[in-house]
Residue frames relative to the residue before (quaternion, step in Angstrom):
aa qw qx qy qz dx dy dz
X 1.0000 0.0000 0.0000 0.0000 0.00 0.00 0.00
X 0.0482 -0.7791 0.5486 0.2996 3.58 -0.56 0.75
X 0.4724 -0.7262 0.4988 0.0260 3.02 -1.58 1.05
X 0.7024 -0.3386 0.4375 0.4479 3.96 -0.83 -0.32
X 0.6992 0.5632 -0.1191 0.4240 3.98 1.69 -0.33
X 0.6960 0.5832 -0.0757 0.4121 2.38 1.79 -0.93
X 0.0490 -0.8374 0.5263 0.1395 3.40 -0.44 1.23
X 0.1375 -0.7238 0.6678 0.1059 4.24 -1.25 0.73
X 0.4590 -0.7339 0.4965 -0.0652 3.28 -0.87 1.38
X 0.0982 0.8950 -0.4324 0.0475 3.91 0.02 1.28
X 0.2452 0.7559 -0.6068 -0.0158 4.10 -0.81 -0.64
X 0.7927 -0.4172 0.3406 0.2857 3.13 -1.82 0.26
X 0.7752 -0.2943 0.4123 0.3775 3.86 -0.73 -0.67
X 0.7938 0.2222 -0.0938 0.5583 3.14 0.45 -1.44
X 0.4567 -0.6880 0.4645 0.3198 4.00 1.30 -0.09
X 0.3074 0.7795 -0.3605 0.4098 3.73 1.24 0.97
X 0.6627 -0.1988 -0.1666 0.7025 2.83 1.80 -0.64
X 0.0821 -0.7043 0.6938 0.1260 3.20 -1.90 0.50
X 0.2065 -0.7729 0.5989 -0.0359 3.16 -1.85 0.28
X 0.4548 -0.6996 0.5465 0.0703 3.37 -1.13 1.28
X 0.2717 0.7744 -0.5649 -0.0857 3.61 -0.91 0.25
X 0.4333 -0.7190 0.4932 0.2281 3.29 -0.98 1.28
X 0.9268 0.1174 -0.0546 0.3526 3.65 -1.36 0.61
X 0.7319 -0.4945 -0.0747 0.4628 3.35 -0.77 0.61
X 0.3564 -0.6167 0.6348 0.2995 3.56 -1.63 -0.42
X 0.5635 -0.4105 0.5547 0.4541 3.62 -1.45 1.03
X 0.4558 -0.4139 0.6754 0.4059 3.72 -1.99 -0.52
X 0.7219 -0.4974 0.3181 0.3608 3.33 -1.37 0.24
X 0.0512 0.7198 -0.6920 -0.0180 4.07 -0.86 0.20
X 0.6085 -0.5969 0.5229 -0.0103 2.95 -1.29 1.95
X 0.1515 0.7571 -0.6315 -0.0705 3.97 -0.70 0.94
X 0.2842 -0.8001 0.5270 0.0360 3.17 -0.75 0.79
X 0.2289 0.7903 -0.4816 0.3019 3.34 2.11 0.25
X 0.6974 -0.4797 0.4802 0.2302 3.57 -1.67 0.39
X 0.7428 0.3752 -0.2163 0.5105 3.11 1.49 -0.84
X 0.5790 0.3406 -0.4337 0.6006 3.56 0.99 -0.03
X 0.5169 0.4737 -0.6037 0.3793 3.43 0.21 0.50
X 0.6025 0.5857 -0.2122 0.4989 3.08 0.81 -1.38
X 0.8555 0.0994 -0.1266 0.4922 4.04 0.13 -0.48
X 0.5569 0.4625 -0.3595 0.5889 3.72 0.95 0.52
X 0.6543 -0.5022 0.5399 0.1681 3.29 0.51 -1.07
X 0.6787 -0.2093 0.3893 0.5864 3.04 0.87 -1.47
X 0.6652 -0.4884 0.0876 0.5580 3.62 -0.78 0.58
X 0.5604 -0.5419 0.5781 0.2411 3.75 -1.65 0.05
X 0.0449 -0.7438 0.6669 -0.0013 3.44 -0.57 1.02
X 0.1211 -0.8455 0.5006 -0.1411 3.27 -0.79 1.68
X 0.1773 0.8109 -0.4854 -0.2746 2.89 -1.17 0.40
X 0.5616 -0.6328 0.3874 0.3661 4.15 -0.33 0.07
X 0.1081 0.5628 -0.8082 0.1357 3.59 -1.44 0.59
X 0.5620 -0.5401 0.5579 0.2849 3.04 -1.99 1.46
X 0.6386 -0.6270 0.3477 0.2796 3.34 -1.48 0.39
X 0.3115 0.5842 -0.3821 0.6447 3.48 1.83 -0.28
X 0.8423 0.2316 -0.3642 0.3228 3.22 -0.78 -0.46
X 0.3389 0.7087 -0.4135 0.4603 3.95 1.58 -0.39
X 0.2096 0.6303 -0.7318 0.1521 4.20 -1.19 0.37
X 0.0703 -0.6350 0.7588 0.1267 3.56 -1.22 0.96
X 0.3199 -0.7818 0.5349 -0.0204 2.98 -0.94 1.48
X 0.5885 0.1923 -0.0836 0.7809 4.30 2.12 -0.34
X 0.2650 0.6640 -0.6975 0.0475 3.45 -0.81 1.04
X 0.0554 0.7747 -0.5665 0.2754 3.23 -0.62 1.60
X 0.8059 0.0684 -0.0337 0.5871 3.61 1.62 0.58
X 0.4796 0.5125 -0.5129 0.4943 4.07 1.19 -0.23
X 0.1676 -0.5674 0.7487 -0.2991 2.47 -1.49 1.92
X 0.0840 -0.8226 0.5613 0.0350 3.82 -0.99 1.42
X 0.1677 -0.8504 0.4977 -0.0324 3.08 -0.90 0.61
X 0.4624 -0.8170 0.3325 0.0907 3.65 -0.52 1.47
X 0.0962 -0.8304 0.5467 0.0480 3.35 0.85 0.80
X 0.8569 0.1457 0.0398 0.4928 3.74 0.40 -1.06
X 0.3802 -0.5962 0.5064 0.4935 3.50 -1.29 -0.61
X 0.4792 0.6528 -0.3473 0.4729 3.40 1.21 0.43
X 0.8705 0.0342 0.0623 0.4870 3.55 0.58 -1.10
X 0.0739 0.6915 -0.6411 -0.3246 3.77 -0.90 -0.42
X 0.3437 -0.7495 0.5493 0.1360 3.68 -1.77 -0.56
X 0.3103 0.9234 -0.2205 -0.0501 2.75 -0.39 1.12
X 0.4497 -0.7888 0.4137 0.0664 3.65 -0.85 0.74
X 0.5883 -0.6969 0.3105 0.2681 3.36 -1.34 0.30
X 0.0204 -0.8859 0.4141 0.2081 3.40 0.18 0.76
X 0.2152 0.5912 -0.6892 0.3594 3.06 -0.03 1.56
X 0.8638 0.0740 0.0046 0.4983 3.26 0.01 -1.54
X 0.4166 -0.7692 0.3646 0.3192 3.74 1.63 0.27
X 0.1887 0.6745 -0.6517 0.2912 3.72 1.24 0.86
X 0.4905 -0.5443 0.6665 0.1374 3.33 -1.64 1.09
X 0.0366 -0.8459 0.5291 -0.0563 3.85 -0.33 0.62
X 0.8683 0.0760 0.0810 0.4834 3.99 1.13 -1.40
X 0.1547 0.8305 -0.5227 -0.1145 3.62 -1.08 0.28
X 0.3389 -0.9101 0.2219 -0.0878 2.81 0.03 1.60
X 0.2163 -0.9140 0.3108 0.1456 3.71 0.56 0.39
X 0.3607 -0.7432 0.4494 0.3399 3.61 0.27 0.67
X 0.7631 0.3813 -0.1947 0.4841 4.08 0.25 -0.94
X 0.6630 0.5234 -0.3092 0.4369 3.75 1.26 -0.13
X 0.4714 -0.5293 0.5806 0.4008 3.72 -1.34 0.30
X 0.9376 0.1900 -0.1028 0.2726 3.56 0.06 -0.61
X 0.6479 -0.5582 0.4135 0.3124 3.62 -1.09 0.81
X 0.1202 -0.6150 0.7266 0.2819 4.04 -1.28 0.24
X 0.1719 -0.7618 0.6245 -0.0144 3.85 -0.86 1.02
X 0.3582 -0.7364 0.5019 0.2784 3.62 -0.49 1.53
X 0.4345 -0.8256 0.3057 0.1898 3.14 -0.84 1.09
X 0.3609 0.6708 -0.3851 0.5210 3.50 2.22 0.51
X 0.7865 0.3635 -0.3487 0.3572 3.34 0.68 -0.52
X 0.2580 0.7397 -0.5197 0.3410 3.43 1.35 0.59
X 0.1365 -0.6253 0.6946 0.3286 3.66 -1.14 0.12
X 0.2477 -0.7477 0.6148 0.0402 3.44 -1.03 1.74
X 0.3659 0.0405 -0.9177 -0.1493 1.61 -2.58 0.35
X 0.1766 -0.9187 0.3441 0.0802 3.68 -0.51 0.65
X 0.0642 -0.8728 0.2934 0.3847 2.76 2.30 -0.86
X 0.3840 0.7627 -0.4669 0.2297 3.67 0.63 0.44
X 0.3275 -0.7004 0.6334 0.0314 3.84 -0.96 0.51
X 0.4639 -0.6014 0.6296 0.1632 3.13 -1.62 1.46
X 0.0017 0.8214 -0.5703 -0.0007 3.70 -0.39 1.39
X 0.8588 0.1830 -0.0382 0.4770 3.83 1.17 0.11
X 0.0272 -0.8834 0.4327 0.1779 3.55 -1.31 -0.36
X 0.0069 0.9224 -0.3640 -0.1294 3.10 -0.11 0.99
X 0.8198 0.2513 -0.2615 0.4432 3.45 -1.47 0.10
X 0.0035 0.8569 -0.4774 0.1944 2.92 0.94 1.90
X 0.7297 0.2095 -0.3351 0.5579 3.86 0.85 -0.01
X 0.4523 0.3959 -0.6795 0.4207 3.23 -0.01 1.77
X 0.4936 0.7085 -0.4288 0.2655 3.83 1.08 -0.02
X 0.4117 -0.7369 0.4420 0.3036 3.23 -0.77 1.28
X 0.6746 -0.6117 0.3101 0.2731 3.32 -1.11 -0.17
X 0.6174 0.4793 -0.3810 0.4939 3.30 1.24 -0.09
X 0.7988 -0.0029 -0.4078 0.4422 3.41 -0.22 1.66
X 0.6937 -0.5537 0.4238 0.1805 3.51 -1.82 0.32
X 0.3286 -0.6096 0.6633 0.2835 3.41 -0.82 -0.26
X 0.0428 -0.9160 0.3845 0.1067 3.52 -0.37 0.56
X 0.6823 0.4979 -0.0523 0.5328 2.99 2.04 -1.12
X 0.5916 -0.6999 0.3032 0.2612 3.34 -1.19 1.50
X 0.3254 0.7066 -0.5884 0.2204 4.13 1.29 0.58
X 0.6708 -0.4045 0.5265 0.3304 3.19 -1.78 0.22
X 0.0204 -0.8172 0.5756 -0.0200 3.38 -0.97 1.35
X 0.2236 -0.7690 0.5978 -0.0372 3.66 -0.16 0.77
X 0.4491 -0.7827 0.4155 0.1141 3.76 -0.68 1.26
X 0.6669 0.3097 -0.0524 0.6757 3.22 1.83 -0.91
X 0.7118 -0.1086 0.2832 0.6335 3.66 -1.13 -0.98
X 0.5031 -0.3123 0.6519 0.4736 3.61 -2.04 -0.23
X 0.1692 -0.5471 0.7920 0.2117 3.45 0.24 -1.92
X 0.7181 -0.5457 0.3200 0.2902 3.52 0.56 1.34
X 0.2616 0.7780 -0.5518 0.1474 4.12 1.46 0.20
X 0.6876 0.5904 -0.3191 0.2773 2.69 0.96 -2.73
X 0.7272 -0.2072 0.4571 0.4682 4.20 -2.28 -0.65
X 0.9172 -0.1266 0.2257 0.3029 3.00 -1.30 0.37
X 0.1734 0.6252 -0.6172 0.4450 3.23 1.28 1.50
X 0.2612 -0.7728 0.5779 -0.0235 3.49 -0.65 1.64
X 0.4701 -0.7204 0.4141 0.2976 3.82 -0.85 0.39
């Protein structure tokens, strides 16, 4: 169980940047937003830690970007690994959950902005899916 002790260790691709976070992590919530299509590829599999607890520990390429007036994201622009989404009005960070260094022991616990999903694949599994935001429903989805 990770706990308030617990510390999980992240970085980009090329290892320009990395990052420490202290204590626990949300589980993982699926976006299926246009924009994580757009910068993933395909949907974004997050997961969240308060920004206090957030320490880049190699910064040798994080680079943000403003996607909204709501959020920016950011990545390494060296090797252009997607790494953060960050909310401006929130305590805490959404942290792609690939760029963990795993084991991690975290679980897919949701999905959101499910009717922006493109059509070339399914949803198969019985999580909570939400068409828009949760709006903070999902566990320990922090503000």
């Amino acid at each position: 169980m990770r706990d308030e002790n617990s510390m999980t260790t992240g970085g980009c691709l090329c290892g320009a940047v990395r990052y420490e976070i202290k204590g626990p992590l949300r589980d993982v919530v699926n976006c299926h937003c246009s924009m994580c299509q757009k910068s993933h590829g395909n949907f974004g599999a997050h997961t969240k830690a308060r920004k206090d607890d957030i320490r880049i520990t190699h910064n040798d390429g994080l680079a943000w970007y403003k996607t909204s007036e709501v959020a920016q994201r950011g990545f390494c622009q060296k090797c252009g690994s997607s790494l953060f989404w960050e909310p401006f009005n929130f305590d805490s960070t959404g942290i792609l959950a690939g760029s963990l260094d795993g084991p991690i022991g975290l679980k897919t616990m949701g999905h959101i902005f499910v009717g922006e999903k493109p059509d070339f694949y399914e949803i198969t599994d019985d999580n909570l899916q939400y068409q828009e935001s949760s709006d903070g429903q999902l566990a320990n989805d922090y503000k």
